[in-house]
C-alpha positions in Angstrom: 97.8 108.2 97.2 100.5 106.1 98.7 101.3 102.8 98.6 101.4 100.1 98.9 100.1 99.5 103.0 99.8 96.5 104.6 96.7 94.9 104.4 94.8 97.3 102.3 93.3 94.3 99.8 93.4 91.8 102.4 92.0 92.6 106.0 89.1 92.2 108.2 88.2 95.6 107.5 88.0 96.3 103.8 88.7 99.1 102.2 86.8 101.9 100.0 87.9 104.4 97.5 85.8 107.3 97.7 86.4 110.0 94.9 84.6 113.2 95.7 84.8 116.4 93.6 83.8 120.2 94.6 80.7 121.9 93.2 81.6 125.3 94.6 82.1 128.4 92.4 84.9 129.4 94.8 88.4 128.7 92.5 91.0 127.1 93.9 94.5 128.2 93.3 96.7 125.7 92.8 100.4 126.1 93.5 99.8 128.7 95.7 99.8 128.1 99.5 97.2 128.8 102.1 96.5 128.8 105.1 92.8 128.9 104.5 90.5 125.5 106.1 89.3 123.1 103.6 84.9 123.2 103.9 83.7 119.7 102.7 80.3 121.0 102.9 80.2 121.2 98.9 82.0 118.2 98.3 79.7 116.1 96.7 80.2 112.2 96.1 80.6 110.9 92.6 82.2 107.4 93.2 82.7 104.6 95.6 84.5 101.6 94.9 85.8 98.7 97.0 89.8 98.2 97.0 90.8 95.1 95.2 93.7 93.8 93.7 93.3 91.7 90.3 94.9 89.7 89.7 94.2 88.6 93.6 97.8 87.5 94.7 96.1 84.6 96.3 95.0 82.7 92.8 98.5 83.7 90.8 100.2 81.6 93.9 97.7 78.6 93.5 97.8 78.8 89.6 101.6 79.0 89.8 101.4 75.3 92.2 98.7 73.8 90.1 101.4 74.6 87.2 104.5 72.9 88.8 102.1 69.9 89.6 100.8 69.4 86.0 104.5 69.7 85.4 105.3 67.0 87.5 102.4 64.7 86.4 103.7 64.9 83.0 107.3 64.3 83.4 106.3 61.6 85.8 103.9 60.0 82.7 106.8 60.5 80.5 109.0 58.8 82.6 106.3 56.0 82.9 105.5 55.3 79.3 109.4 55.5 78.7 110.1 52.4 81.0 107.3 50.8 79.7 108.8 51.1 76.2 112.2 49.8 77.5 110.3 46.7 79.1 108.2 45.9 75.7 111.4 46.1 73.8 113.5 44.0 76.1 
């Protein structure tokens, strides 16, 4: 398959991966070219799955801001508890 396109995980119009495999007796060789026309008549459907990306890019970008803010609170509380050591001591 190729990849990645735009908008695969994340459009209006999701996306399914449909895996299908052939029941026919008729052997295929592979390697070999041909001009013969693919029939889908014996294809038969064996799986059908929707197209997501995990992790969704979405939640790493929010997990990655609620980290710098926990960051920030704590240096901020550090900061805090440092000047109120300075004033108790004074």
């Amino acid at each position: 398959m190729d990849g990645p396109l735009e908008n695969v995980f994340f459009s209006d119009d999701p996306k399914t991966l449909e895996i299908y495999v052939r029941r026919s007796k008729h052997e295929v060789q592979y390697g070999v070219p041909s001009q013969e026309r693919i029939n889908v008549a014996h294809l038969e459907l064996c799986m059908r799955m929707p197209m997501e990306y995990i992790p969704d890019p979405r939640t790493v970008i929010e997990d990655a801001q609620d980290k710098e803010k926990e960051d920030r609170d704590a240096a901020e509380r550090r900061r805090r508890a440092e000047e109120q050591r300075m004033i108790e001591e004074a």
